[in-house]
C-alpha positions as CSV (number, residue, x, y, z in Angstrom):
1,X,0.0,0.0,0.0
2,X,0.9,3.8,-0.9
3,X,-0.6,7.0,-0.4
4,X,0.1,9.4,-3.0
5,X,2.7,12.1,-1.5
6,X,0.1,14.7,-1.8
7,X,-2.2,13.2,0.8
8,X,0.2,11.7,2.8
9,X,-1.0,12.7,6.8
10,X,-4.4,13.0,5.7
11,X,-5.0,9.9,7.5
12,X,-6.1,7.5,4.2
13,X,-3.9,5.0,4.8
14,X,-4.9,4.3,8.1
15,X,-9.2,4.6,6.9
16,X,-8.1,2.1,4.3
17,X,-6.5,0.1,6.9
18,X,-9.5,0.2,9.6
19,X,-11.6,-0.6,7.2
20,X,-9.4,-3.8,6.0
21,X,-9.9,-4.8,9.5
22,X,-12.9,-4.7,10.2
23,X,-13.5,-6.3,6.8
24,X,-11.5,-9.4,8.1
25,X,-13.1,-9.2,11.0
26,X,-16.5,-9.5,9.8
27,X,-16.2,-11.9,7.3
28,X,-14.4,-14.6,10.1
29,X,-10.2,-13.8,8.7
30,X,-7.7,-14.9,10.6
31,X,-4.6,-13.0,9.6
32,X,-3.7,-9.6,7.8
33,X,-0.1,-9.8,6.6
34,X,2.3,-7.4,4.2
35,X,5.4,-7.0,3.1
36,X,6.3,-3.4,4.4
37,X,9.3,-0.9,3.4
38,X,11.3,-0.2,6.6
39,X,10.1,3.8,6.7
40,X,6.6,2.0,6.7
41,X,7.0,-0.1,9.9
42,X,6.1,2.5,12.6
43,X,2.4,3.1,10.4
44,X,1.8,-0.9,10.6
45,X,3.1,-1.1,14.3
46,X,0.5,1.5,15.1
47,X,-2.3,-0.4,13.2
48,X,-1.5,-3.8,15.1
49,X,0.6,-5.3,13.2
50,X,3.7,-7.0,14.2
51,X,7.0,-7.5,12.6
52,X,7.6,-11.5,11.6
53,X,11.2,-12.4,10.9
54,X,14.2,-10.9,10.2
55,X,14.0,-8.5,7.4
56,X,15.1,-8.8,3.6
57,X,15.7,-6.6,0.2
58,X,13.9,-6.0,-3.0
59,X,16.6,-4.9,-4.9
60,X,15.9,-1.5,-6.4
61,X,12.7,-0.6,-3.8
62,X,15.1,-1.4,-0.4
63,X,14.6,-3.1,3.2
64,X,11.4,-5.0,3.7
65,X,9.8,-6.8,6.9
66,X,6.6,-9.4,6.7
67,X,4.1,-8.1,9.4
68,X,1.4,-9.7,10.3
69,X,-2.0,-9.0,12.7
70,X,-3.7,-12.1,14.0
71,X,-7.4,-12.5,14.4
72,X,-7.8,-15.8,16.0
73,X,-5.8,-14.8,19.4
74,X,-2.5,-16.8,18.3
75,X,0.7,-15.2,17.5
């Protein structure tokens, strides 16, 4: 997920995320999980998500680290 620079901090990412949620939620999900750039990590930490692993490159796009948000009360 992106948000365009000129709407970055007007809070879309984390609607789109809520609603993702409560989407997965609803419909009985069990995990949300993304492959997120390192500057990226602090917005997924705040939506519940947590880091998985140690982290890894895309060459040309940089550092990347699976997170993941359970629904099901396990890790």
């Amino acid at each position: 997920m992106a948000t365009h620079p000129d709407h970055q901090g007007t809070g879309a990412g984390k609607s789109l995320m809520r609603t993702a949620i409560t989407e997965i939620e609803e419909r009985g999900g069990d995990r949300l999980w993304c492959n997120a750039r390192a500057i990226a990590v602090p917005f997924y930490l705040r939506m519940g998500l947590r880091i998985h692993g140690a982290s890894f490159a895309i060459p040309g796009i940089g550092t990347h680290h699976v997170m993941h948000r359970s629904f099901t009360g396990e890790g």
